[in-house]
Backbone bond lengths (Angstrom), bond angles and torsions (degrees), N, CA, C in turn:
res aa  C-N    CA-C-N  psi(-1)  N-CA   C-N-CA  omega(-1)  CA-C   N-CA-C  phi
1 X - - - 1.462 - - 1.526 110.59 -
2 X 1.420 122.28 -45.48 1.062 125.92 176.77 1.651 120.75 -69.87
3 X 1.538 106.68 -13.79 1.491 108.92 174.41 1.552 119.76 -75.55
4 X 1.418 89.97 -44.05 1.411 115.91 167.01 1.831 116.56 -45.21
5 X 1.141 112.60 -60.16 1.088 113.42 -164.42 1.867 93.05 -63.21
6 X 1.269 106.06 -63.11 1.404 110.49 -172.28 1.736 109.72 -59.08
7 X 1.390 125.61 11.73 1.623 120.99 157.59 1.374 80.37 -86.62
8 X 1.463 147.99 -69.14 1.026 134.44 -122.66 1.137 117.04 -75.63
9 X 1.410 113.59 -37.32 1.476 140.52 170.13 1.665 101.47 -60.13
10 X 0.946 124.07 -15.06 1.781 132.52 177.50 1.822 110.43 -87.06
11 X 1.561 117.33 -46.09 0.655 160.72 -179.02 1.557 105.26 -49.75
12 X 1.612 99.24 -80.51 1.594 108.24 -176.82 1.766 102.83 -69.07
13 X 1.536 115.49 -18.16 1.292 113.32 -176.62 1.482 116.57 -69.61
14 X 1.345 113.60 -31.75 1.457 114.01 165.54 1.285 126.41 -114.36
15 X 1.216 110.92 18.86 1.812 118.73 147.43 1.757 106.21 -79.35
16 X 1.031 110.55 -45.74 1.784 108.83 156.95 1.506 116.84 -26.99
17 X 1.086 104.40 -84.44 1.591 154.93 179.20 1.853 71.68 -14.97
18 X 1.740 107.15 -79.72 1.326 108.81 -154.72 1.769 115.30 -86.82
19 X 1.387 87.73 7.18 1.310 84.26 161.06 1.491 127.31 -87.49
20 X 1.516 104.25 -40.12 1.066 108.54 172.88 1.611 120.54 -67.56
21 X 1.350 112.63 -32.58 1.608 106.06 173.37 1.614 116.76 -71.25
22 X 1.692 120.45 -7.01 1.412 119.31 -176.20 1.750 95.07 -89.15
23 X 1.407 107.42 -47.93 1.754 89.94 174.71 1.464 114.03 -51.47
24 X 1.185 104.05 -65.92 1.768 108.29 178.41 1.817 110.43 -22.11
25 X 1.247 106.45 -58.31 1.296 113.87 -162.21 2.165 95.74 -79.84
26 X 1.210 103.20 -18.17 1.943 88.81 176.81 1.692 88.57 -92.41
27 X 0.906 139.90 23.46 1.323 138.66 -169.72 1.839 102.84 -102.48
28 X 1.270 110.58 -29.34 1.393 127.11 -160.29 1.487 121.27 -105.44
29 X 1.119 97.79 113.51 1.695 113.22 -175.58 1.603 107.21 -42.41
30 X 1.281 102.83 147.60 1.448 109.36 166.04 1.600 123.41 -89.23
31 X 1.639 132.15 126.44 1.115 117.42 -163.39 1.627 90.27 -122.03
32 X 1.346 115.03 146.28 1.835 133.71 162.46 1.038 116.97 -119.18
33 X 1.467 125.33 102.57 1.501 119.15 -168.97 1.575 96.40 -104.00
34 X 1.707 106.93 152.29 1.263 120.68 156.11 1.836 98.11 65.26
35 X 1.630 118.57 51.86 1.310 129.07 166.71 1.374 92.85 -100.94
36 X 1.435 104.48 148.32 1.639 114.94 -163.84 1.633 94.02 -114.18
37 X 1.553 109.01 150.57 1.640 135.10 168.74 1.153 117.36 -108.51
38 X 1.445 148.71 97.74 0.934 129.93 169.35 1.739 135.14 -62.43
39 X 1.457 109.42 141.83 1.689 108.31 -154.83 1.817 104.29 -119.39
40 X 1.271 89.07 110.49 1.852 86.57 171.70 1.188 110.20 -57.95
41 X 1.505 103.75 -53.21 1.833 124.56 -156.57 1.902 94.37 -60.66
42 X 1.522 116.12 -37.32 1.272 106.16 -168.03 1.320 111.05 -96.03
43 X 1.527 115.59 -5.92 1.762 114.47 -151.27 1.227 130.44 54.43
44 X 0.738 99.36 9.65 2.225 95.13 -179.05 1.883 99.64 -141.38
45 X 0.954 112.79 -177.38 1.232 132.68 -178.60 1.624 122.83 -103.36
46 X 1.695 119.84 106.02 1.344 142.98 -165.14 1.635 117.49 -74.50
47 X 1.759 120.53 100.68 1.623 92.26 -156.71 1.946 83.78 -93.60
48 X 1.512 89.53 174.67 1.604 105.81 164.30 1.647 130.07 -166.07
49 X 0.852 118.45 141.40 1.097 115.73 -162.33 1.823 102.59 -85.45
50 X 1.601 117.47 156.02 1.141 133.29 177.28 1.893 134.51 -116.98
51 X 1.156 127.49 99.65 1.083 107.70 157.35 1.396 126.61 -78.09
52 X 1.069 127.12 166.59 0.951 143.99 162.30 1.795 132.31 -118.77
53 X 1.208 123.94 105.33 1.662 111.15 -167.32 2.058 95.73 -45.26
54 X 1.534 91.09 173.35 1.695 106.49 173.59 1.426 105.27 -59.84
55 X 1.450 120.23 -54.76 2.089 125.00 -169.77 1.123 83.37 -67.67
56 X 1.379 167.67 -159.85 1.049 163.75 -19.15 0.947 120.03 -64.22
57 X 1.330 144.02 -17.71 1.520 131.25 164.89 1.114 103.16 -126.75
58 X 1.421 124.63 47.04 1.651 135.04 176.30 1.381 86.06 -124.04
59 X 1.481 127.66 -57.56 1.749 140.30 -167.47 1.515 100.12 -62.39
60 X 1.116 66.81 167.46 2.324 95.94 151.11 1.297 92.37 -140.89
61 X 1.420 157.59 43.07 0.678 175.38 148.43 1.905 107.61 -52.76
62 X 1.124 110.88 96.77 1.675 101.85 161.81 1.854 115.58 -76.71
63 X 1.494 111.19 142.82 1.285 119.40 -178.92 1.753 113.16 -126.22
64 X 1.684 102.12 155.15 1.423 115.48 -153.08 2.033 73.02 -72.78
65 X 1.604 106.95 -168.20 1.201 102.33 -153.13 2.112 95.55 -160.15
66 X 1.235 113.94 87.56 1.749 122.15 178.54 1.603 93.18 -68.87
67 X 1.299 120.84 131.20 1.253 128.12 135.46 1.690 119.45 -67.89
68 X 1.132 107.94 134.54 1.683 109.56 -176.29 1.373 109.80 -120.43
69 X 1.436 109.30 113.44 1.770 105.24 -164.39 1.560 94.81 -107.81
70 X 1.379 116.17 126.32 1.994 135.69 151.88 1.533 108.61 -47.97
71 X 1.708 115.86 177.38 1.145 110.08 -167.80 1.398 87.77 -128.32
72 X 1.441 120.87 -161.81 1.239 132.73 -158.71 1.733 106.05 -85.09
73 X 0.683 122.89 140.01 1.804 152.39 -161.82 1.804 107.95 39.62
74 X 1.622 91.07 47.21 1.743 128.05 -178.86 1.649 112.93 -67.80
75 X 1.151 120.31 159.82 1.766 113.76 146.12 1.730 104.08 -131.82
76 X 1.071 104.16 -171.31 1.753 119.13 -172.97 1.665 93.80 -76.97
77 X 1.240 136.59 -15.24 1.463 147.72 170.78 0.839 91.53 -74.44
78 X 1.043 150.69 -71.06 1.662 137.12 -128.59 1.995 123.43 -59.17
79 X 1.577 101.62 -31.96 1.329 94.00 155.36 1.771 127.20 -96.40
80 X 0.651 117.96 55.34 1.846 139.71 -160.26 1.743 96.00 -148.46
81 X 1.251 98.16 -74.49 1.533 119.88 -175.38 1.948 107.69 -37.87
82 X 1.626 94.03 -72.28 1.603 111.92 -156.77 1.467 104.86 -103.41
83 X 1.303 131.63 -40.48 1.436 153.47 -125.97 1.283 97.21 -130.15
84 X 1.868 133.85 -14.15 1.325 131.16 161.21 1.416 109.02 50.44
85 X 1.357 137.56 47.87 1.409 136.60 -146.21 1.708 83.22 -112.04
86 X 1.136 153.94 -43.93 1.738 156.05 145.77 1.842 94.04 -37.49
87 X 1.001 148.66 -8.74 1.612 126.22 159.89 1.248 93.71 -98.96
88 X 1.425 119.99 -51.83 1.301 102.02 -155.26 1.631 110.82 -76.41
89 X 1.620 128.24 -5.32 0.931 112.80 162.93 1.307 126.10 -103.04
90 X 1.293 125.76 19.28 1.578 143.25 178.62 1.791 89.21 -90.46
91 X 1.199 130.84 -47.27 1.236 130.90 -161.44 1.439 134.65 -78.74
92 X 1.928 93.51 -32.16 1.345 112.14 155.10 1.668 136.83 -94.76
93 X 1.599 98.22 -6.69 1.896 100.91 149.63 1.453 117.27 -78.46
94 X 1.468 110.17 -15.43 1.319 103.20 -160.58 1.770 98.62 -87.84
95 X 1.371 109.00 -37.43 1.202 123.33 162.46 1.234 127.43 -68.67
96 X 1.306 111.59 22.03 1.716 111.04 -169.78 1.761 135.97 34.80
97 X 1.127 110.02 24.94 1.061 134.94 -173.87 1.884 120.01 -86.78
98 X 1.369 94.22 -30.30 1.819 109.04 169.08 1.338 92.22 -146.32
99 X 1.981 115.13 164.16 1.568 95.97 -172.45 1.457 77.13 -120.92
100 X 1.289 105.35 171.09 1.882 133.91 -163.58 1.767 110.75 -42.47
101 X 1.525 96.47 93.27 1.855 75.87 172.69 1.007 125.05 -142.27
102 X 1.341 157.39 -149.33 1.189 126.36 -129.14 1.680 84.66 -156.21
103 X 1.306 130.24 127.76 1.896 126.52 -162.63 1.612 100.90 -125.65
104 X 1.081 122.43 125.13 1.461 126.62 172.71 1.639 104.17 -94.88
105 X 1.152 126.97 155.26 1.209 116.65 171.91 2.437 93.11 -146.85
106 X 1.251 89.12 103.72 1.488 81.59 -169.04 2.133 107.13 -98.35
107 X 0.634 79.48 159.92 1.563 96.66 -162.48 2.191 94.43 -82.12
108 X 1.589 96.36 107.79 1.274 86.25 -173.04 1.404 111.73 -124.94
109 X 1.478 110.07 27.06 1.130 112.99 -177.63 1.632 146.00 60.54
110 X 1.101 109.62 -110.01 1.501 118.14 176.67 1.681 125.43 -141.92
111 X 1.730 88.21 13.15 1.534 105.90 -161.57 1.500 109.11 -116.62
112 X 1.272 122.98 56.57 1.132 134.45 -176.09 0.838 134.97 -3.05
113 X 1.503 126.93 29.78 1.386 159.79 118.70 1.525 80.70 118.45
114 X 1.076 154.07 43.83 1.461 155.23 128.02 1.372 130.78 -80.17
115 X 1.256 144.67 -163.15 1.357 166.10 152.30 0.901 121.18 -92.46
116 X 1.304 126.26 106.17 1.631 139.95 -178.88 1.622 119.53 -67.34
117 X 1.398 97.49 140.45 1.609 102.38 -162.01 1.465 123.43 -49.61
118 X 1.361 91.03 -6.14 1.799 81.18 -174.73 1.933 96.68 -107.07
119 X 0.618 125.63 37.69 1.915 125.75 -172.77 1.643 122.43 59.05
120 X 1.670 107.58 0.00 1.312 118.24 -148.22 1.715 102.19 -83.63
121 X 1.410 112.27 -47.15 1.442 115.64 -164.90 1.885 93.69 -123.20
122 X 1.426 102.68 91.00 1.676 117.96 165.54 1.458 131.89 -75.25
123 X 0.952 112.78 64.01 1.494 119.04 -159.79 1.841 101.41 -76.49
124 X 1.065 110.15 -27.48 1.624 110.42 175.66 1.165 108.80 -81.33
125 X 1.521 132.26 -61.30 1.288 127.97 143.50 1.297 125.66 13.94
126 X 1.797 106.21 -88.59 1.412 115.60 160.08 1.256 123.94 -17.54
127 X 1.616 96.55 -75.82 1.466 115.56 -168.09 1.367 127.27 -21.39
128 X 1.737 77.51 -60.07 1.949 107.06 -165.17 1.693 113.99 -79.31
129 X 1.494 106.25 -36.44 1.370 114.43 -175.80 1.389 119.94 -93.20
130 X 1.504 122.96 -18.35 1.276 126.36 175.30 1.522 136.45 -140.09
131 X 1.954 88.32 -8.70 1.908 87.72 166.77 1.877 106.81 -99.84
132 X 1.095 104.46 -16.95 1.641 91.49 -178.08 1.512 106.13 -101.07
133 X 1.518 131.97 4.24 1.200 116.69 148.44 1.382 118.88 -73.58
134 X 1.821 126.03 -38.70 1.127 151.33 -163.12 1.643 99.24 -69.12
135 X 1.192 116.95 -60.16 1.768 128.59 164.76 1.973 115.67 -45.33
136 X 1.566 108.23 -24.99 1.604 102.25 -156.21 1.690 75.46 -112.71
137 X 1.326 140.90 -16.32 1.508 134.68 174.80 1.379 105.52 -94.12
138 X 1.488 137.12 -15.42 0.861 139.24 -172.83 1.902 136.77 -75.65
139 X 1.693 81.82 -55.35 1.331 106.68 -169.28 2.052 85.77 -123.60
140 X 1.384 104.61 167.23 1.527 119.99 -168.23 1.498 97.39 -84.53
141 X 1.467 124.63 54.33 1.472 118.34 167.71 1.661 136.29 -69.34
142 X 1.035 127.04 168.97 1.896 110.40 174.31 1.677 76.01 -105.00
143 X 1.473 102.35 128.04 1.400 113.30 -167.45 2.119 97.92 -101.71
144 X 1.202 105.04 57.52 1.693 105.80 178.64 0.836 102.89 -110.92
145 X 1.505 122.48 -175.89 1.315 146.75 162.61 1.493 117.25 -56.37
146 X 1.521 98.16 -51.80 1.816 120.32 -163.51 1.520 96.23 -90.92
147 X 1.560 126.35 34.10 1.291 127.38 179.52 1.359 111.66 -169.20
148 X 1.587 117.32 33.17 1.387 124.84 162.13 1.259 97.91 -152.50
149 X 1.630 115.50 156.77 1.148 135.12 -131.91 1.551 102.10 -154.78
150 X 1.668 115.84 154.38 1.553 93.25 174.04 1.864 80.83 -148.35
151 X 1.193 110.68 126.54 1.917 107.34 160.86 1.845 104.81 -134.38
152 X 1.223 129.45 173.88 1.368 156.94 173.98 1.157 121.33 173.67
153 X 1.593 99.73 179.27 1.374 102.87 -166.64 1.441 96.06 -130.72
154 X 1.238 123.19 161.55 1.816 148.07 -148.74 1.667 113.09 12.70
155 X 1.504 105.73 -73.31 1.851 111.12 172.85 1.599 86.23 -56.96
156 X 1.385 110.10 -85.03 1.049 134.98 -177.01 1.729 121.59 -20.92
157 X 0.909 121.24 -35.85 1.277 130.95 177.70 2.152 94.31 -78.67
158 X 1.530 86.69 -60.55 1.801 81.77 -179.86 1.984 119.59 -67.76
159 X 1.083 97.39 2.51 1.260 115.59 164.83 1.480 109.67 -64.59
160 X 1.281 106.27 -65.61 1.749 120.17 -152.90 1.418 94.34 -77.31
161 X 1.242 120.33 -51.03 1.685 124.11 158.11 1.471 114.39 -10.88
162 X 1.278 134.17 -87.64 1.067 156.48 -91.02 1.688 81.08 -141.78
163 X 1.720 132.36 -54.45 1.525 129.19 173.36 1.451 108.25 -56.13
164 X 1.231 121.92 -42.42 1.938 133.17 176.72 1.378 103.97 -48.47
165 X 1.658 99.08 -58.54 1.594 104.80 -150.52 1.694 110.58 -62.41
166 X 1.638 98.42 -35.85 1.910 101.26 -162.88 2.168 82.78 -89.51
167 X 1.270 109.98 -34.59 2.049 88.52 176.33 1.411 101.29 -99.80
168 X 0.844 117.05 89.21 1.729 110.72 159.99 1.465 121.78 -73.68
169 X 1.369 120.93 -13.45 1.288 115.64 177.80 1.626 111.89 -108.79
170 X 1.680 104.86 20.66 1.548 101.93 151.49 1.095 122.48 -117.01
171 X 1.283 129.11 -13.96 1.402 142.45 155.00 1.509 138.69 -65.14
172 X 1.438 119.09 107.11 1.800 100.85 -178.49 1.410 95.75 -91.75
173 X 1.236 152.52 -30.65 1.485 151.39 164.90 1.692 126.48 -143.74
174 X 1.769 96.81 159.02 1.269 99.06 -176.22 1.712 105.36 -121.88
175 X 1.221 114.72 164.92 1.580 105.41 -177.37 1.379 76.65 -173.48
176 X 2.014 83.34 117.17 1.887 109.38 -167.22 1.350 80.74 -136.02
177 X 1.627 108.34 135.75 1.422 148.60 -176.07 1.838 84.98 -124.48
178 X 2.185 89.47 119.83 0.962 88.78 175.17 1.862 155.96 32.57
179 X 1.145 87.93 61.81 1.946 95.46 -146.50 1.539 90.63 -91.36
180 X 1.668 88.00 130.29 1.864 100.02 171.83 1.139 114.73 -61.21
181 X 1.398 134.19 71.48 1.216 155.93 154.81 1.632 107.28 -50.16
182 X 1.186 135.83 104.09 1.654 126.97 174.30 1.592 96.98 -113.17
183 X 1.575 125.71 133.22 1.304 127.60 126.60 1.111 132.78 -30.25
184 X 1.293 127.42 137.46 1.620 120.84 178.24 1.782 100.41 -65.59
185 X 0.607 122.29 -30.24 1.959 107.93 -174.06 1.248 97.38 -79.34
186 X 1.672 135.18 -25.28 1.489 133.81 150.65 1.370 133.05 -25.39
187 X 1.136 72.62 -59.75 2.300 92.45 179.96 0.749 103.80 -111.83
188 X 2.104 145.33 19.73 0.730 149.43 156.94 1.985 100.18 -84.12
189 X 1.245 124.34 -47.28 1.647 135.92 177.61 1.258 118.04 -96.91
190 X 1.740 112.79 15.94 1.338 116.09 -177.36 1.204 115.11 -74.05
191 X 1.390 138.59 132.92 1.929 128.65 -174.78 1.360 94.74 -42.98
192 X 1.361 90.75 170.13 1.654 131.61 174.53 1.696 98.83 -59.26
193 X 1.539 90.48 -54.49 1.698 103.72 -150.63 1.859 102.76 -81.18
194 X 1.137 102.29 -17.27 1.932 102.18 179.93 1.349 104.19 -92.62
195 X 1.631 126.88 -36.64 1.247 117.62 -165.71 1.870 100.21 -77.98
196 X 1.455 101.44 -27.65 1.874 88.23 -164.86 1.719 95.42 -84.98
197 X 1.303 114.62 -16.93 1.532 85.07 174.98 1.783 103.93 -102.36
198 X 1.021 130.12 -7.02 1.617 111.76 145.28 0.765 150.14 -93.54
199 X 1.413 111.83 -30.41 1.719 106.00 161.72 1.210 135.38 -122.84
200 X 1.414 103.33 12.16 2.089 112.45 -174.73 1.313 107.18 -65.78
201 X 1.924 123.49 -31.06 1.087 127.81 -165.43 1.616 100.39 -68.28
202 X 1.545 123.77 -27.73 1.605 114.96 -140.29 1.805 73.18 -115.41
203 X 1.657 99.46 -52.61 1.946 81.72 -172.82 1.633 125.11 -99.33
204 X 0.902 110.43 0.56 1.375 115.46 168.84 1.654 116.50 138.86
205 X 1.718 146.03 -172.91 1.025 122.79 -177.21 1.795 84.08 -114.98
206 X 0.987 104.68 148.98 1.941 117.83 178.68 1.298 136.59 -163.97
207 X 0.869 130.49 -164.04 1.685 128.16 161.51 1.110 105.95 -173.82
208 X 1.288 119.99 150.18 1.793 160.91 -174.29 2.025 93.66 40.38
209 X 1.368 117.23 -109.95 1.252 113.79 -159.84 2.265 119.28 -71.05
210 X 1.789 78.95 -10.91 1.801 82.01 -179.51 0.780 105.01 -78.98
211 X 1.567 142.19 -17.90 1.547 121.88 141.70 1.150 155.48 9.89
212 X 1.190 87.12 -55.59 1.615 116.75 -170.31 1.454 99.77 -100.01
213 X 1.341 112.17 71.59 1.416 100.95 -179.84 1.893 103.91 -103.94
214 X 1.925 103.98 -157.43 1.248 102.97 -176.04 1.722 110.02 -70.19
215 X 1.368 83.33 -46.60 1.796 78.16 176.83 1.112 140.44 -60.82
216 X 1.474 121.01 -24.31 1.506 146.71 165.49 1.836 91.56 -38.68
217 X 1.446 96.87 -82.41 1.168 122.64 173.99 1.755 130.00 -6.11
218 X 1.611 80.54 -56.68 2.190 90.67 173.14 1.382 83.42 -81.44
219 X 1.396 161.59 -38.27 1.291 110.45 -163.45 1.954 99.80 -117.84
220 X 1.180 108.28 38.78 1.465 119.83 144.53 1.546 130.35 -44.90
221 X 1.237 144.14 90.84 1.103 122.18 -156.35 1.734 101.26 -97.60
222 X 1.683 117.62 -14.12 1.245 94.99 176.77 1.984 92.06 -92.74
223 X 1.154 137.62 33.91 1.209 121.40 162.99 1.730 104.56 -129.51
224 X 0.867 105.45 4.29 1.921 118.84 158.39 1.600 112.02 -74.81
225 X 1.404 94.95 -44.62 1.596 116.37 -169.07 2.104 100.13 -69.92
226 X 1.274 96.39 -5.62 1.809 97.69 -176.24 1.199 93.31 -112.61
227 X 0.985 148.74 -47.01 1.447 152.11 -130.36 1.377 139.65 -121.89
228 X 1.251 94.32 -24.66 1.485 112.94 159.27 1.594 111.03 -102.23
229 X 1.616 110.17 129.26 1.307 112.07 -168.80 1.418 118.04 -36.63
230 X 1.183 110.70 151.80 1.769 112.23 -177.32 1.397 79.14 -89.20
231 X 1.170 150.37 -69.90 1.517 106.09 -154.69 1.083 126.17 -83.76
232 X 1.422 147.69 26.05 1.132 139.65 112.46 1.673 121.58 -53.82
233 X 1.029 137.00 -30.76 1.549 150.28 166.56 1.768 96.84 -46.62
234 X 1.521 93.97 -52.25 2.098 99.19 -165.36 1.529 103.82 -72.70
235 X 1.275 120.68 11.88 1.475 109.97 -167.00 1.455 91.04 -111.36
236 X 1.288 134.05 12.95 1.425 136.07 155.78 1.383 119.77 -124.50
237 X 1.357 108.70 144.50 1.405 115.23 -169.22 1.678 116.06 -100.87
238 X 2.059 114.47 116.16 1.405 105.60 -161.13 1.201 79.51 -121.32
239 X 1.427 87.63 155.79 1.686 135.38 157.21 1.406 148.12 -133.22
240 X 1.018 85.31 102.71 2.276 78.88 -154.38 2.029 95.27 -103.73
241 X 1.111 115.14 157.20 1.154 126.93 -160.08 1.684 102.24 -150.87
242 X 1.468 123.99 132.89 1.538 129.70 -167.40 0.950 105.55 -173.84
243 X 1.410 127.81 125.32 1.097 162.89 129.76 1.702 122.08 -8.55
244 X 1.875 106.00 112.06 1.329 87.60 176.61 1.130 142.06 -89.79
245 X 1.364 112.25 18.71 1.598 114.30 152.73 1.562 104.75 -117.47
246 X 0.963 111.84 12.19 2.165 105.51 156.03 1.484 90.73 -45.28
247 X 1.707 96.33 148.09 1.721 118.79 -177.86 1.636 97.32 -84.08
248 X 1.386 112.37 -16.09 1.755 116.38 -168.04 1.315 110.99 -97.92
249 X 1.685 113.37 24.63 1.620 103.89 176.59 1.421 122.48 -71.50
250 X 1.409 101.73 -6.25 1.748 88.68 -172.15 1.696 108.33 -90.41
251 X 1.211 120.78 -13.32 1.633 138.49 -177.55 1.624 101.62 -75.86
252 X 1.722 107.12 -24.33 1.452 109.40 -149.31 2.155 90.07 -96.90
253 X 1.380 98.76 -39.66 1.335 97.22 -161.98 1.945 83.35 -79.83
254 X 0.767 123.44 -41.27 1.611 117.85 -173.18 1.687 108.96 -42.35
255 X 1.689 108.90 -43.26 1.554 113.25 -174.38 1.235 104.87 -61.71
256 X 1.929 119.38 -48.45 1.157 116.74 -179.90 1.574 136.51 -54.50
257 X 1.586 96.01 -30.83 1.962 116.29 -179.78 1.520 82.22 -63.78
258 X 1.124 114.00 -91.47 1.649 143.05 -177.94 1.912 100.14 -3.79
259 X 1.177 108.23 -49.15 1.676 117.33 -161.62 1.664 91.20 -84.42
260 X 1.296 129.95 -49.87 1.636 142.33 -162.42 1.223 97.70 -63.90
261 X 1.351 117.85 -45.80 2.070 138.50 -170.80 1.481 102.39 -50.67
262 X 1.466 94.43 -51.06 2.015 119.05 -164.27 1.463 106.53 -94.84
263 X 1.113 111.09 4.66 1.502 110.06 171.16 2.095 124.34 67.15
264 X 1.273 88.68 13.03 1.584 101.74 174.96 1.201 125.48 -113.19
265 X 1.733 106.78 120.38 1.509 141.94 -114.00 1.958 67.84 -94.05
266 X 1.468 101.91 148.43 1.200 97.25 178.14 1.845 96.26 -179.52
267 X 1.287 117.16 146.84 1.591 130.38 177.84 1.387 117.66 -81.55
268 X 1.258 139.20 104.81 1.561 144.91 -160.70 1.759 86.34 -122.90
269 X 1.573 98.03 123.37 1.825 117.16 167.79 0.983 103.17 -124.79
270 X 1.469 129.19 118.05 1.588 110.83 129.26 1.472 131.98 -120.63
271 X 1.062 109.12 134.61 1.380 116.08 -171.01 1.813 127.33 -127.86
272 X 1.029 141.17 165.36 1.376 155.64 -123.32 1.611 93.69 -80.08
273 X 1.540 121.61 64.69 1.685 86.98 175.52 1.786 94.99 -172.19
274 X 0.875 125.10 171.22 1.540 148.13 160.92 1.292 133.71 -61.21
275 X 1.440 125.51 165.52 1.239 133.99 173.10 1.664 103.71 -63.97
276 X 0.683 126.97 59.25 2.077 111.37 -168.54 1.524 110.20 -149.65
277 X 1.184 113.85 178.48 1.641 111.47 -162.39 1.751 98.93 -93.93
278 X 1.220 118.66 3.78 1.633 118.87 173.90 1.498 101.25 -81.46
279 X 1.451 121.55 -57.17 1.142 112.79 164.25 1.618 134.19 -38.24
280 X 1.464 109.17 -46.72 1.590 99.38 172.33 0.968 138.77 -89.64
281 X 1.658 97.45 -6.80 1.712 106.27 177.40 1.555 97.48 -72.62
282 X 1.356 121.58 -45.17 1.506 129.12 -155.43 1.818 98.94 -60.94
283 X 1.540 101.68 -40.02 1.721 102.61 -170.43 1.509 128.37 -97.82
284 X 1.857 92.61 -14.20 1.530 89.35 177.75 1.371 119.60 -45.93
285 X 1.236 121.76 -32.86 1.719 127.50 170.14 1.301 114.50 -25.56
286 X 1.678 108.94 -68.10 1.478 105.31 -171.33 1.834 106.87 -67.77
287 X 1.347 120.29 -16.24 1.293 118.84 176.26 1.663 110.86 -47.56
288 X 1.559 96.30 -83.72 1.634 119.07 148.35 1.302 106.84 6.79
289 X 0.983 96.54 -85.85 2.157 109.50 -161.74 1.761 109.92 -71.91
290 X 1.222 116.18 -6.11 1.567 121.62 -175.34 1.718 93.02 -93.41
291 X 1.914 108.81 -56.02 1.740 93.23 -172.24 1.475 101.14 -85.16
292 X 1.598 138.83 -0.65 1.047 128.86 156.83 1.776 123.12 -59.40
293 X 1.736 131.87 -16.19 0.746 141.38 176.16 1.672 96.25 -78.57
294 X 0.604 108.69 -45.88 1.577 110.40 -161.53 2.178 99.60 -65.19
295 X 1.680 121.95 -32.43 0.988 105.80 -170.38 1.615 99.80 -76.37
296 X 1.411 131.56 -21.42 1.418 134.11 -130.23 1.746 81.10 -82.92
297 X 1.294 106.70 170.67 1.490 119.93 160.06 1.304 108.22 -143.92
């Protein structure tokens, strides 16, 4: 009798056991890394990675929709991979803290999510004209303004910058981790050897003030931040976040002067940490929960 009882007590102990690991596990977003888009504008084929909230194939439910931008010599993995951005957002729907949505993370290479000076390699182009129609026909999104989102981190952060600033009427928020923000006297004294292998390909080949050319220019984000009407600018909601020993503080406090000057209302953090993936894993949270305010009603 006493054996008995104590199977049973064994018994109900790991019907527990798997109960609790089957919620756990319906608790957890679905992720597809490295699903490909095909690109007229680029000719080749665009991969990207996918979350998926936990309801999503329980609902019919359409969901608001974060773009998630990588950094420079990045892939569409890299927040999956390093950046754990599928825990940390399984943890804060589950916690009601952001509500259920749906994260693209597209693979943008080395091309700073712009159009290269010569018309040849359109990566914004792309972006705008054929991955976020391709994403809002694709998957069950609310295909608005006030329900897409753009954040990253360093390229990536100056990515989402700079995609917000020139569409403001597809964006309801941005949330930029550390964004390669440069001053013109920046990339005006930048080496020989850093500027031609990062940016001669996307902005042109130069040195000291030819830099600063026209094209530089459109994807300037502290000269976007002047120039394109502030109230179109105020009709999106920013948040940039940097590190006080990031090497990019002087690009970072310039956006902030630059935005305060122009009168566009915007969230400035800095807090205790570095250029590195401890830093963004630790903060993407508050990213999360800032363009998660923006889908809620």
């Amino acid at each position: 009798m006493i054996a008995s009882k104590t199977f049973l007590k064994c018994v109900a102990f790991l019907a527990a056991l798997v109960s609790v690991s089957t919620n756990a596990f319906a608790q957890s977003g679905q992720v597809l890394e490295s699903l490909k888009m095909n690109s007229k504008i680029l000719g080749r084929e665009v991969k990207y990675t996918l979350y998926l909230p936990p309801d999503y194939n329980t609902s019919q439910r359409r969901y608001p929709v974060l773009y998630l931008l990588h950094g420079y010599t990045g892939t569409d993995t890299d927040w999956i991979q390093f950046g754990e951005a599928n825990r940390t957002a399984d943890k804060a729907i589950a916690e009601g803290d952001i509500p259920p949505m749906i994260i693209v993370m597209p693979d943008g290479r080395n091309d700073w999510y712009a159009n290269d000076y010569q018309g040849k390699n359109r990566w914004e182009d792309m972006f705008i004209q054929e991955m976020i129609p391709f994403i809002d026909a694709t998957y069950r999104t609310r295909a608005q303004k006030e329900f897409r989102a753009l954040a990253g981190l360093s390229m990536g952060g100056y990515g989402s910058l700079h995609l917000a600033a020139k569409n403001p009427d597809l964006f309801a928020a941005v949330a930029a981790f550390s964004p390669a923000v440069h001053t013109e006297q920046e990339f005006i004294e930048m080496s020989a050897e850093r500027y031609n292998r990062a940016f001669a390909p996307v902005f042109g080949p130069a040195e000291g003030t030819a830099r600063i050319s026209d094209h530089w220019r459109k994807y300037s984000v502290l000269d976007l931040m002047k120039t394109i009407p502030a109230e179109k600018l105020k009709s999106v909601r920013w948040y940039i976040d940097c590190g006080d020993d990031d090497f990019l503080y002087k690009g970072n406090d310039a956006l902030h002067t630059t935005m305060r000057d122009q009168n566009i209302p915007h969230e400035y953090r800095v807090r205790e940490g570095a250029h590195n993936w401890t830093y963004w894993r630790t903060y993407l949270i508050e990213g999360l929960k800032f363009v998660g305010q923006s889908f809620r009603r």
